[in-house]
C-alpha positions as CSV (number, residue, x, y, z in Angstrom):
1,X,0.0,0.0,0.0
2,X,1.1,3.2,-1.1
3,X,1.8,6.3,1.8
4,X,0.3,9.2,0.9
5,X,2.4,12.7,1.7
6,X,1.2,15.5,3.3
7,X,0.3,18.3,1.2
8,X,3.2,20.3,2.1
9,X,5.8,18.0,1.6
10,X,4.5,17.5,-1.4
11,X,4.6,21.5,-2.2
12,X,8.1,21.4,-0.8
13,X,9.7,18.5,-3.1
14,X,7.4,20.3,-6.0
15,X,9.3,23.5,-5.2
16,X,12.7,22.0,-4.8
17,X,12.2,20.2,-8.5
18,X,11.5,23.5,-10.1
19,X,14.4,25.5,-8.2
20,X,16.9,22.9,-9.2
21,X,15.5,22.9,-13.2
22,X,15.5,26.6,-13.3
23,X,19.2,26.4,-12.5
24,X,20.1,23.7,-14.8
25,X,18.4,26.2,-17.5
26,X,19.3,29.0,-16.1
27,X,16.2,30.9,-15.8
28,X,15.6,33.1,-13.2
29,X,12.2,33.3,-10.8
30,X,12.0,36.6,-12.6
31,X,12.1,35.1,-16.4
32,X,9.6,32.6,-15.3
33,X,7.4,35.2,-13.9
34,X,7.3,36.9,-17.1
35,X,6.7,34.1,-19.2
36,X,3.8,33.1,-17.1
37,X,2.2,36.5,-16.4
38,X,2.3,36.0,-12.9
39,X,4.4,37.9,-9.9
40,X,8.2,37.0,-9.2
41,X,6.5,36.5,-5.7
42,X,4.0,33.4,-7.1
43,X,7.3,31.9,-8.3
44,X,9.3,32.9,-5.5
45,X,6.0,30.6,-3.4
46,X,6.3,27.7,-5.8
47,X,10.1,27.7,-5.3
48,X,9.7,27.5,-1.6
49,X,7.4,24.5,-1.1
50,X,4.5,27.5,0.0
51,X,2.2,27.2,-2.6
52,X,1.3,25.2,-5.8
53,X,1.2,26.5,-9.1
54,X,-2.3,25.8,-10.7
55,X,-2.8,23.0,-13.3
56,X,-2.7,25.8,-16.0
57,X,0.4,27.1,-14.7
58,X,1.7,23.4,-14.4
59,X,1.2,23.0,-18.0
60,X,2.8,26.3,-19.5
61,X,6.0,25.6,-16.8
62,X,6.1,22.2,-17.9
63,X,5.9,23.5,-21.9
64,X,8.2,26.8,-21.7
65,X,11.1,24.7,-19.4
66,X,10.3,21.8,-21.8
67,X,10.0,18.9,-19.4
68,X,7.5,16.2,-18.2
69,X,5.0,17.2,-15.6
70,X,5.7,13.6,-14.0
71,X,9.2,15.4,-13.2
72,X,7.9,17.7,-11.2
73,X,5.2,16.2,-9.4
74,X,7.6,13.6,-8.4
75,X,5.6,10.0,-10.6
């Protein structure tokens, strides 16, 4: 039987994945931010395990960074 996470360690390993790709591709919080039409705060959130990007931001980070949303979320 699988073990379920809390929510926020899931939010945390989420955020940790995305920091670590943004540095492989060197793309700031900023760059993201601008891409996505959001805040540098929202990204600065997602970054830190405080929040969750919504699906449709899932999706367009997932498309402009080019990876697989399974990387992220961790399947």
């Amino acid at each position: 039987m699988a073990t379920l996470l809390p929510d926020a360690m899931v939010r945390r390993l989420l955020g940790a994945r995305l920091g670590v790709i943004l540095r492989q591709r060197g793309v700031s919080q900023q760059q993201l931010a601008e891409q996505l039409d959001v805040h540098r705060s929202a990204v600065s959130r997602w970054c830190s395990g405080e929040r969750d990007p919504n699906p449709g931001q899932l999706r367009s980070i997932c498309l402009l960074l080019a990876i697989d949303p399974a990387l992220l979320l961790g399947l």
